[in-house]
Every structure is written in structure tokens, then in C-alpha cells.
One Martini backbone bead per residue (centre of mass of N, CA, C, O) as a GRO file, in nm:
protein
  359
    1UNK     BB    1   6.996   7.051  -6.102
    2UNK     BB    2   6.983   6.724  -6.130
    3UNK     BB    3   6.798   6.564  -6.038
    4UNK     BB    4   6.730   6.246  -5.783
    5UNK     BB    5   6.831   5.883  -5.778
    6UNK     BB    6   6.682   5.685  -5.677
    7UNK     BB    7   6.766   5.310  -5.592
    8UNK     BB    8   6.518   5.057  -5.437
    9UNK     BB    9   6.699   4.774  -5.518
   10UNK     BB   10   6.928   4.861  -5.315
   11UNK     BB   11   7.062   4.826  -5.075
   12UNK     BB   12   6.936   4.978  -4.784
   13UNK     BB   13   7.133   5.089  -4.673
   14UNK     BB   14   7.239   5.290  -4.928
   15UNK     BB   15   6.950   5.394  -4.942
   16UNK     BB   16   6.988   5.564  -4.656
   17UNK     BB   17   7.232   5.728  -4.706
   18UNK     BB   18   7.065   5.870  -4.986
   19UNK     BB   19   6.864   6.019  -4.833
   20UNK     BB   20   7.048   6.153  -4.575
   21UNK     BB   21   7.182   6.331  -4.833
   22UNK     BB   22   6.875   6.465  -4.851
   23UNK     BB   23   6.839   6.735  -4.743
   24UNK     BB   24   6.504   6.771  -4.500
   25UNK     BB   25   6.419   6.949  -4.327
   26UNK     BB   26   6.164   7.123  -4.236
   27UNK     BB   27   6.019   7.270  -4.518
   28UNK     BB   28   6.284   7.118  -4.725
   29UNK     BB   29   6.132   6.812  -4.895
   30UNK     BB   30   6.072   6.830  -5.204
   31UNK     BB   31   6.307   6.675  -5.279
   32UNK     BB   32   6.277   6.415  -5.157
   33UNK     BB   33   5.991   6.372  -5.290
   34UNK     BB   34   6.041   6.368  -5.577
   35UNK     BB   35   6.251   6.133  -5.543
   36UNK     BB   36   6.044   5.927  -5.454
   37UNK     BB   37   5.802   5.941  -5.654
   38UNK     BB   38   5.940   5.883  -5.893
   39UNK     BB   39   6.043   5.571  -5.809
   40UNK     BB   40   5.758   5.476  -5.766
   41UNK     BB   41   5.663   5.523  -6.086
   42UNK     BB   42   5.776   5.252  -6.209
   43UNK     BB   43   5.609   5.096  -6.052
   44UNK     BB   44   5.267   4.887  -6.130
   45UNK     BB   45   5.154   4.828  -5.838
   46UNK     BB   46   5.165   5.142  -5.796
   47UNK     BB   47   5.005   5.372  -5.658
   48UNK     BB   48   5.052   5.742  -5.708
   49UNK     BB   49   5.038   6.021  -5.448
   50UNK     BB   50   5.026   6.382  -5.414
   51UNK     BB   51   5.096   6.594  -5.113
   52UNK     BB   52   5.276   6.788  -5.148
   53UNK     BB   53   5.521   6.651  -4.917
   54UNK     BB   54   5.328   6.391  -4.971
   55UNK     BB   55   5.374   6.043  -5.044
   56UNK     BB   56   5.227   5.762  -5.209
   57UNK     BB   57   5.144   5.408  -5.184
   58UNK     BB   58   4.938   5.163  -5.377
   59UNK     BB   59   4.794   4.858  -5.335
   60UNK     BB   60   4.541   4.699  -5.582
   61UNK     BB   61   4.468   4.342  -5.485
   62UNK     BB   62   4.194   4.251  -5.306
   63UNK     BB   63   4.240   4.228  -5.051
   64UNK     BB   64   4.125   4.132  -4.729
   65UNK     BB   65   4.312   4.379  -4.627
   66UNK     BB   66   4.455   4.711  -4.499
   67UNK     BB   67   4.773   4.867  -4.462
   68UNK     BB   68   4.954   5.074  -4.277
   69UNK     BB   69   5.321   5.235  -4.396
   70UNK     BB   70   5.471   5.479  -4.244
   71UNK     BB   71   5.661   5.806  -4.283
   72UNK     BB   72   5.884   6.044  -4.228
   73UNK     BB   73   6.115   6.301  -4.402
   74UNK     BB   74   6.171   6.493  -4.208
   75UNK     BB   75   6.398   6.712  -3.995
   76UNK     BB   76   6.601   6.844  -3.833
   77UNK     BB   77   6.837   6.988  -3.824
   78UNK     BB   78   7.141   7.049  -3.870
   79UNK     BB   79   7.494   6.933  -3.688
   80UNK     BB   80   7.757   6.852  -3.874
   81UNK     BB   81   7.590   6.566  -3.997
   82UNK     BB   82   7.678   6.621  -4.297
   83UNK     BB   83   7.755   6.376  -4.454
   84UNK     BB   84   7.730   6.061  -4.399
   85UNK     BB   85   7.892   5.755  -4.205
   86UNK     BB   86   8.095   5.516  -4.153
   87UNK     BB   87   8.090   5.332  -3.829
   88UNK     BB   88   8.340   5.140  -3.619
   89UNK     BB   89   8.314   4.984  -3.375
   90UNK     BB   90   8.310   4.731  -3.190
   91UNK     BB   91   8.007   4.604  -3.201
   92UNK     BB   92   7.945   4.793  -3.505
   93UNK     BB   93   7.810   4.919  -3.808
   94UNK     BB   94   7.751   5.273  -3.845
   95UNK     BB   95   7.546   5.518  -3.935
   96UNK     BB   96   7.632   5.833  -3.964
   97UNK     BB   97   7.379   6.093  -3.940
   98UNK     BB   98   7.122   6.290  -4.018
   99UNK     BB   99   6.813   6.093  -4.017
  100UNK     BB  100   6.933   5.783  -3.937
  101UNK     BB  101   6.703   5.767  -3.680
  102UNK     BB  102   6.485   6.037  -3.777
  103UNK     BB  103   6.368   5.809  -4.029
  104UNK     BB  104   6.568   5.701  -4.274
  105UNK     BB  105   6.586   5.435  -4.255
  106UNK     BB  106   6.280   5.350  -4.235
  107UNK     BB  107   6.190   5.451  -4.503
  108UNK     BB  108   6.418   5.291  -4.683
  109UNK     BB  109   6.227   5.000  -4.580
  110UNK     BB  110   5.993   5.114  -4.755
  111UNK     BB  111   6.103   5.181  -5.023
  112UNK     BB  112   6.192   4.836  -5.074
  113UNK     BB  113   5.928   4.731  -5.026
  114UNK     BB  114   5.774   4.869  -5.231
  115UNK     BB  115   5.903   4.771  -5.470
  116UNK     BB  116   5.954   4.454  -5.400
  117UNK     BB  117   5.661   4.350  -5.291
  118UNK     BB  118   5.429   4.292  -5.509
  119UNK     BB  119   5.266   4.037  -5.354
  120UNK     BB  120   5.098   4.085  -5.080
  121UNK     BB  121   4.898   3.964  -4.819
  122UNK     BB  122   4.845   4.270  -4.820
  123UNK     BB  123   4.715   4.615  -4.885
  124UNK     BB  124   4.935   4.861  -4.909
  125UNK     BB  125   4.989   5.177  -4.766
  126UNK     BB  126   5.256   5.414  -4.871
  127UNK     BB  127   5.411   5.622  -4.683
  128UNK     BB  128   5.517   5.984  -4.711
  129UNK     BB  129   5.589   6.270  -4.493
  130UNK     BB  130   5.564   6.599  -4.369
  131UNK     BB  131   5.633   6.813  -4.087
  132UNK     BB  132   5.661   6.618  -3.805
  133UNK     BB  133   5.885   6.840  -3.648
  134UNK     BB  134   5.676   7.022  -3.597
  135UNK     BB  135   5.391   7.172  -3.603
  136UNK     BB  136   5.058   6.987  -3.611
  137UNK     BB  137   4.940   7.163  -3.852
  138UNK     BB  138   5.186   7.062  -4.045
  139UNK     BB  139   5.129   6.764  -4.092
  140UNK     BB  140   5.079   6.597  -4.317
  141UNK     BB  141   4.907   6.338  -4.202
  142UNK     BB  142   4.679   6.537  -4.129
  143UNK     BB  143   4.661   6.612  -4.432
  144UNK     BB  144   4.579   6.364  -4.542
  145UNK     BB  145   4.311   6.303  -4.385
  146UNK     BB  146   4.156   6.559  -4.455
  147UNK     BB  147   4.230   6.528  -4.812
  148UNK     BB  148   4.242   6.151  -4.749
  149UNK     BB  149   4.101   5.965  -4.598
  150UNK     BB  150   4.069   5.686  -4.730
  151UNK     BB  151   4.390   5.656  -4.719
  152UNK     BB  152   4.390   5.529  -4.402
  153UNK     BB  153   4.202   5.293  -4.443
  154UNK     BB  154   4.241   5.021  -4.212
  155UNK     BB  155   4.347   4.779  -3.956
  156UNK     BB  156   4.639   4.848  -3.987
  157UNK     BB  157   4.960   5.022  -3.829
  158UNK     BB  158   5.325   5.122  -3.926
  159UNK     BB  159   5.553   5.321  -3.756
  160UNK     BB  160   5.878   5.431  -3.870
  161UNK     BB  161   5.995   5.452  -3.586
  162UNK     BB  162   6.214   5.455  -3.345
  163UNK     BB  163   6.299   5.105  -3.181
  164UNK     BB  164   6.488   4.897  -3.175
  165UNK     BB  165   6.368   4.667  -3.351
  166UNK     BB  166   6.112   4.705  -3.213
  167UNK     BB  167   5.821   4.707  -3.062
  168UNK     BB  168   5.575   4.925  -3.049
  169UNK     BB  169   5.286   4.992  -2.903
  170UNK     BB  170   5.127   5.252  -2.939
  171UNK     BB  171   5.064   5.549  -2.713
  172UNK     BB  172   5.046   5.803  -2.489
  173UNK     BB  173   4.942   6.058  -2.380
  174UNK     BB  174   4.919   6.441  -2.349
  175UNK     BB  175   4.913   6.671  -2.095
  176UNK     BB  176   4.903   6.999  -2.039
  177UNK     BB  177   4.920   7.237  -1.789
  178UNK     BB  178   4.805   7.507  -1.568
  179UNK     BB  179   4.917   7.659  -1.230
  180UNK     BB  180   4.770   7.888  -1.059
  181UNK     BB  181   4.907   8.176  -0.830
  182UNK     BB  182   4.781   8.391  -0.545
  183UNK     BB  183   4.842   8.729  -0.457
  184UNK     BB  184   5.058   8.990  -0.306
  185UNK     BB  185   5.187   9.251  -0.313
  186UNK     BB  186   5.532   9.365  -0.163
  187UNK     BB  187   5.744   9.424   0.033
  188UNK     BB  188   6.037   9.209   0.150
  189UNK     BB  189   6.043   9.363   0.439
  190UNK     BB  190   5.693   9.333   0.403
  191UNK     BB  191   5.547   9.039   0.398
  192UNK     BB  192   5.259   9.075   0.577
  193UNK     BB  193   5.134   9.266   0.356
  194UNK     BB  194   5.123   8.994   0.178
  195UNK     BB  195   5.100   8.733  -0.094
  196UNK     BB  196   5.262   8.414  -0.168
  197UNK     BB  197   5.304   8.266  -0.401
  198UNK     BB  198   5.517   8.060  -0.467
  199UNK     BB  199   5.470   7.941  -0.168
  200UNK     BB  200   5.183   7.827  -0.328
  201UNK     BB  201   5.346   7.605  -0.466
  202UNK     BB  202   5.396   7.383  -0.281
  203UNK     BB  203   5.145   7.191  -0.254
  204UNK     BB  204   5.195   7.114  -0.575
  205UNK     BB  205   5.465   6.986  -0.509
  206UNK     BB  206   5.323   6.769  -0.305
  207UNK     BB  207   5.168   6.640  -0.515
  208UNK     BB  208   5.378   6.528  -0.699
  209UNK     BB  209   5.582   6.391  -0.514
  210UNK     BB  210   5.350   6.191  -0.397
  211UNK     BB  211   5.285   6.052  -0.698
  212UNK     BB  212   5.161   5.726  -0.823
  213UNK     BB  213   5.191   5.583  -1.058
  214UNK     BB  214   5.038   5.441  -1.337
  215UNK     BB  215   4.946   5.116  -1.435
  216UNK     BB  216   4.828   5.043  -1.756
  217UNK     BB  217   4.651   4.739  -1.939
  218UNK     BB  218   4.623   4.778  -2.282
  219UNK     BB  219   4.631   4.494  -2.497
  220UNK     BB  220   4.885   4.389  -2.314
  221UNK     BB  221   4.976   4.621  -2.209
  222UNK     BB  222   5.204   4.793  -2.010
  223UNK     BB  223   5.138   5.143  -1.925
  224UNK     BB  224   5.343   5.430  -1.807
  225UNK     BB  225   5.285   5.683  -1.610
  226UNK     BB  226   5.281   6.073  -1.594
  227UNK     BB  227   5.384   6.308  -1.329
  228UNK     BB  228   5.508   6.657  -1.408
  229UNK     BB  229   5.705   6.899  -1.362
  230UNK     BB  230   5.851   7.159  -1.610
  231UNK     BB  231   5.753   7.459  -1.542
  232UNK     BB  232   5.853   7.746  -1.312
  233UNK     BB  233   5.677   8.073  -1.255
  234UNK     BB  234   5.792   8.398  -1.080
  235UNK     BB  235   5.816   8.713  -1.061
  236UNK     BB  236   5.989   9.058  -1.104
  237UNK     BB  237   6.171   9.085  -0.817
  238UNK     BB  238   6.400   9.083  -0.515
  239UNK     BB  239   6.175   9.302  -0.357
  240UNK     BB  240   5.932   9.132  -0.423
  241UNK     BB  241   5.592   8.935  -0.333
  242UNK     BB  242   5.466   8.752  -0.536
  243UNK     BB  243   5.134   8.757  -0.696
  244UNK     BB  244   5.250   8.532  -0.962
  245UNK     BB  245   5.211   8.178  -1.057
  246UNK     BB  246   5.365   7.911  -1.240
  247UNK     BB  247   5.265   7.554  -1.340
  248UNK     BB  248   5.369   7.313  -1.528
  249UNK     BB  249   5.194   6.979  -1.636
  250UNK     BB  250   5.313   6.665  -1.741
  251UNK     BB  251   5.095   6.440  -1.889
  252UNK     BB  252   5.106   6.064  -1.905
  253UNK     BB  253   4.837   5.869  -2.063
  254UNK     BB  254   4.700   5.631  -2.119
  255UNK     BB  255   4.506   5.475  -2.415
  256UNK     BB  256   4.251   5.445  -2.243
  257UNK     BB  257   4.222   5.748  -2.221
  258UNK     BB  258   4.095   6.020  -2.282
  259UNK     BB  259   4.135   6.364  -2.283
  260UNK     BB  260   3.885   6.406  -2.059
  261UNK     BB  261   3.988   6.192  -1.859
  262UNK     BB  262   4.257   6.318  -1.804
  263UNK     BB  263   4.128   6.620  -1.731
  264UNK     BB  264   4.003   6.549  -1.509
  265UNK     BB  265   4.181   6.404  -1.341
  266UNK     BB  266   4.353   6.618  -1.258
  267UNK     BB  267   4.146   6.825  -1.131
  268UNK     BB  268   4.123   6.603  -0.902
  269UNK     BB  269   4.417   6.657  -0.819
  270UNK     BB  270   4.352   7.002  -0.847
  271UNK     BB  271   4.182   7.060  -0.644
  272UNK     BB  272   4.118   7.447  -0.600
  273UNK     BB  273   4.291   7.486  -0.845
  274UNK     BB  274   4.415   7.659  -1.099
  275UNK     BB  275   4.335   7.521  -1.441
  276UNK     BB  276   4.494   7.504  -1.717
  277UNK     BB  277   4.489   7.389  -2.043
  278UNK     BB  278   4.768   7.386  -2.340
  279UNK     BB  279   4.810   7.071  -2.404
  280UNK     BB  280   4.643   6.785  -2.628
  281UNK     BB  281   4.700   6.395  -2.684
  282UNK     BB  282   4.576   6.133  -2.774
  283UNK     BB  283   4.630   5.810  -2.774
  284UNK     BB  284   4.716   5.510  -2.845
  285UNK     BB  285   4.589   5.126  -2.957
  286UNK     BB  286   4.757   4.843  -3.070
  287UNK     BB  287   4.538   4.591  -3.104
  288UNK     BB  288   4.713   4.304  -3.056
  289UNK     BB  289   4.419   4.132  -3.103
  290UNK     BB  290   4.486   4.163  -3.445
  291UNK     BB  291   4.599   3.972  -3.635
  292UNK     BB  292   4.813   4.151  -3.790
  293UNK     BB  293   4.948   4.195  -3.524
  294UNK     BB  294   5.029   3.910  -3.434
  295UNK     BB  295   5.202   3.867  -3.705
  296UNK     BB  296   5.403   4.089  -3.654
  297UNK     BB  297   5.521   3.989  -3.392
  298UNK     BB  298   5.617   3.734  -3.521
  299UNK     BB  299   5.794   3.843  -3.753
  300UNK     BB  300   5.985   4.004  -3.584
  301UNK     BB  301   6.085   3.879  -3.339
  302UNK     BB  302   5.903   4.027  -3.089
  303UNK     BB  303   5.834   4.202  -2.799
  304UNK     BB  304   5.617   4.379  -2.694
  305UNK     BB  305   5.601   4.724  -2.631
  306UNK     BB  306   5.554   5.025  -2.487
  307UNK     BB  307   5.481   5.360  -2.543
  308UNK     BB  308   5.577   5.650  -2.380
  309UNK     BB  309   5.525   5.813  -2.589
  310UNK     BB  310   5.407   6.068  -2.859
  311UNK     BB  311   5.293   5.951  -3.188
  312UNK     BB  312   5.141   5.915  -3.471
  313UNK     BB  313   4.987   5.664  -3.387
  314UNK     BB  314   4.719   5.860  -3.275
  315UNK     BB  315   4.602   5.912  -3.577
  316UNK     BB  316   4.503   5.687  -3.603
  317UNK     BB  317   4.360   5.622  -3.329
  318UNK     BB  318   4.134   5.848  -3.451
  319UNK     BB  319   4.037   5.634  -3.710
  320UNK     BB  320   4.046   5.337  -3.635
  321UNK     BB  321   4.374   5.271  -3.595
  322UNK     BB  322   4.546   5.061  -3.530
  323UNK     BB  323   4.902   5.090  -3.355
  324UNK     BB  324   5.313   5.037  -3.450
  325UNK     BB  325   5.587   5.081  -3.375
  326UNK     BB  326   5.888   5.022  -3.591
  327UNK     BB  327   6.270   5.084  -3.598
  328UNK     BB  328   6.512   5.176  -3.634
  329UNK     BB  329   6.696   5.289  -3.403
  330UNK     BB  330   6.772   5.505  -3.097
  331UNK     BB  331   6.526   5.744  -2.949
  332UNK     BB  332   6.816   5.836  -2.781
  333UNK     BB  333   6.912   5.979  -3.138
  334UNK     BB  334   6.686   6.154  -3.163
  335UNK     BB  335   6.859   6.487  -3.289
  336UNK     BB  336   7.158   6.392  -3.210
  337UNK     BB  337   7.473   6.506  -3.320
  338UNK     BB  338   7.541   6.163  -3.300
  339UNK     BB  339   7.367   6.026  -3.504
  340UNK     BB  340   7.280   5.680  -3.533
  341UNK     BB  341   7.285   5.359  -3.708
  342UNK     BB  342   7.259   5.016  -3.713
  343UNK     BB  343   7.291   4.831  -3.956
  344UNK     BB  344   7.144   4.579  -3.831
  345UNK     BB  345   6.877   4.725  -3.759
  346UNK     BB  346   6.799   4.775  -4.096
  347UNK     BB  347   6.768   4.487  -4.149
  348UNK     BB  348   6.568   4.365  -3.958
  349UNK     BB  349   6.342   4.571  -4.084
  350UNK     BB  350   6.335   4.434  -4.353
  351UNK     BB  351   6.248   4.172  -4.275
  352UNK     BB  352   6.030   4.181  -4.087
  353UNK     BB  353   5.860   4.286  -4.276
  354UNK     BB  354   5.873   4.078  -4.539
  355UNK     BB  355   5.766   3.859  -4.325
  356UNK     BB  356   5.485   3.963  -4.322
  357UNK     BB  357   5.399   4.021  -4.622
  358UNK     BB  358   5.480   3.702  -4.727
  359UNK     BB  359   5.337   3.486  -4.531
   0.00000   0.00000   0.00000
């Protein structure tokens, strides 16, 4: 088959369509990264670099700060939602189909601006990385900081995850833990012979379930944490006294704490409890207080909100570099067989971006 040929210069919707409609699963994003690649070397403003299938673009016109503008180009499986369609609500014209929101209407919002921006009143690296929707090792973005450390190097970051065309600052961290409960196996006609973990895990939820979350203020923001009990197991036979339970929880915790006060954090509330780390996650803070912050939050009129989830803004904070999301799409149709962008919001954030770039 012949190479796909994008046209970076064409309406930025009908270039989310064309993106869209080149599936790439992750491990299979080859195809979309060629045609990004080549589109991008037409361009003379732009120094373009290739890293397995992550393509970079970088303008160096000697500007006194430089940001990172980045996108994951690979998406979740298909589920009967390709290719795209345009659809008519009520309320506005959707695209709709697979990778629509999560989050190639943002790449093609990346690459319209990479393409026409030719003088940005500040030297942008953009990104476009694989492998995001799978475990953190394959992570393209991980592996470039790894392989081209250089290339990440900014004062300020903005990654096109949706966020209905709203700036989210930073991004709360993440640890999950578990907790065992030990007991003595018997049969359960006679429980007195035994010791039920399963009963020892009440104290555990009832630390959870009387639990308040705290609001923690970072750089302007208020990030709401959070502490849920999310998978819970124990038990052999219907007939034995079960000897071994544990509850997984996962904690959302502002950008504020390190990993390792996360981790105080939890053993201090489940003190006396068998407690192992099994994944944890560093948050990002916004820098809101930095001109570029400022600025970007002005040029897009809106109103900073904090994220609440975590995102790749994280890997940015592991290298000082504050970073915010901001991007078309509704976060909560993300993965979703229903997956939808307003095309509104495709223009929004090609404006704000544009009008931040270019003021």
C-alpha cells in the first residue's frame, strides 16, 4: 500500500478525521508515525527526530524560553468505531470514532500548529510518542526522556490529553497498596477452632469508609485527594474459615507529596496493618506561578481547574518541568465504544493555542 499522506495545512477537523481514521493501537502506531514524520519534513522551521515511533519537531529560533508541546499518537483497541463519522446532535457536530477524544483530535491540533506557526514567540519542542495506553516501560515519552534527555528540556509543558478545551493543571499522584489480614483456617462449623481474616478486614474498611479527604492548595490550585478500598479478596471453600484476605487502595494524593510521603502518609493511617506498596506514581505541579503558565492560561480563556486524574504531566514533574493538560474531548469518553469530540472544541484549542504562541 502506499504511504498515508497527511496534509498538516488542511481544516485541523478534517486532519483529526485523517489521523483518526489511520488505526494505531499501541504496538501499532508505525503507520501514523511515517505519515507524521514525512508531513513534518516538508516544514524548514522544523528539526524533526525520530525515536522507534516517536517523532519530535522542534523549532530552534533562539527564543528566550523554550515548552514542550506533547501527544500520545496510539490509542485503545478498536470497538466497531472506525473509520469516523461526523454526527449531528442537538446541541453541535460531533466526530465521532475511536482515538477522537483520546486524543488525536489534540495530535492534529499539535500538528496544524507545528506546521503554520512558523515564528512562536517562544522555541516549542512537539511531541508525538507511542505506547501510552499500555504499562509505563513501554511508554515512548519515558524513553525519550531516557534516549534524548535534551529534547524534554523546557520551562513549561502542555499536554493535549482532553480535558473539554479547559486547561487542568498538574495531576494528583497515585499509589496503590495492599493490606493483609492473617488468620487460622478451620471448618466454618466450628469457627472457634480458627481466626477469620476475612472478619479482620472490617477495622480496615472501617478506616476507609470514615476517612476525609483532604484539599490540598499547590501553585493556585486546589487538588482534591482521595482514599478508596478497590479490590478485595479472600477465602478458599464455602466451608473453610478463611485464613488470608487483603484489600488493595488506591490513593489519589495532591502534587504536594513525594511518593515516599504518600507512602508515610498511608502506613501512618493503616499503622499496626501488613501494608506492601504495589504501584506508585509521582504527581505534577502546574507551576501556574511561571509567565509561560500565565500566559497560556490567559491566551485560552479559561480558568485553570486542577486534574485529578494522572497523566503523563507527571513525567514532565520528574524533570522540573511544571506542566498543564488542556485539550478537545470529554475526559469521561475516553476508552469509551461511544467515543465522540465536539468539533467545537477542536477549534478552541487550536485557537488557544495558536493565540498563545503567536501573542
Amino acid at each position: 500500500m502506499a504511504p498515508v499522506t497527511l496534509n498538516l495545512e488542511a481544516d485541523v477537523v478534517e486532519l483529526t478525521r485523517q489521523i483518526c481514521d489511520i488505526e494505531s493501537v499501541s504496538g501499532n502506531e508505525t503507520e501514523l508515525a511515517d505519515a507524521i514524520e514525512a508531513a513534518l519534513r516538508n516544514y524548514s522551521h522544523l528539526e524533526v527526530l525520530r525515536d522507534g515511533d516517536a517523532v519530535v519537531a522542534a523549532t530552534n529560533l533562539g527564543r528566550a524560553s523554550r515548552v514542550v508541546i506533547a501527544g500520545h499518537i496510539d490509542t485503545v483497541p478498536v470497538a466497531n468505531n472506525l473509520p469516523v463519522k461526523f454526527l449531528q446532535t442537538e446541541q453541535e457536530q460531533m466526530l465521532w470514532g475511536r482515538g477522537t477524544v483520546d486524543m488525536k483530535a489534540g495530535v492534529a491540533v499539535q500538528l496544524k500548529l507545528a506546521a503554520t506557526v512558523a515564528e512562536p514567540n517562544t522555541d516549542v519542542t512537539w511531541i508525538f510518542y507511542d505506547h501510552e495506553e499500555v504499562e509505563a516501560s513501554k511508554n515512548g515519552l519515558g524513553r525519550l526522556a531516557k534516549n534524548h534527555p535534551r529534547l524534554l528540556e523546557a520551562s513549561f509543558a502542555v499536554l493535549c490529553e482532553p480535558t473539554s478545551a479547559q486547561v487542568e493543571g498538574g495531576c494528583n499522584g497515585t499509589m496503590r497498596i495492599e493490606i493483609r489480614t492473617h488468620g487460622v483456617k478451620a471448618h466454618s462449623a466450628r469457627p472457634w477452632m480458627g481466626k477469620n481474616a476475612i472478619h479482620a478486614t472490617a477495622e480496615i474498611l472501617t478506616i476507609l469508609a470514615n476517612h476525609e479527604t483532604d484539599e490540598v492548595e499547590v501553585d493556585g490550585l486546589v487538588y482534591r485527594e482521595s482514599l478508596n478500598a478497590v479490590l478485595i479478596s479472600g477465602g478458599i471453600a464455602t466451608n473453610v474459615i478463611p485464613d488470608a484476605a487483603v484489600i488493595t487502595v488506591n490513593y489519589r494524593f495532591a502534587p504536594s507529596k513525594s511518593v515516599q510521603d504518600a507512602e508515610a502518609h498511608l502506613r501512618n493511617i493503616f499503622a499496626g496493618f501488613d501494608v506492601s506498596v504495589t504501584d506508585a506514581a509521582a504527581g505534577a505541579r502546574p507551576g501556574l506561578d511561571r509567565p509561560e503558565a500565565k500566559a497560556f492560561v490567559a491566551a485560552t480563556a479559561t480558568t485553570a481547574k486542577p486534574k485529578y486524574g494522572w497523566t503523563d504531566v507527571a513525567r514532565f514533574s520528574d524533570l522540573g518541568v511544571p506542566a498543564v493538560n488542556y485539550g478537545p474531548g470529554d475526559p469521561s469518553k475516553a476508552h469509551a465504544d461511544d467515543e465522540g469530540v465536539p468539533v467545537s472544541q477542536i477549534y478552541a484549542c487550536e485557537n488557544g493555542l495558536r493565540a498563545w504562541l503567536i501573542a
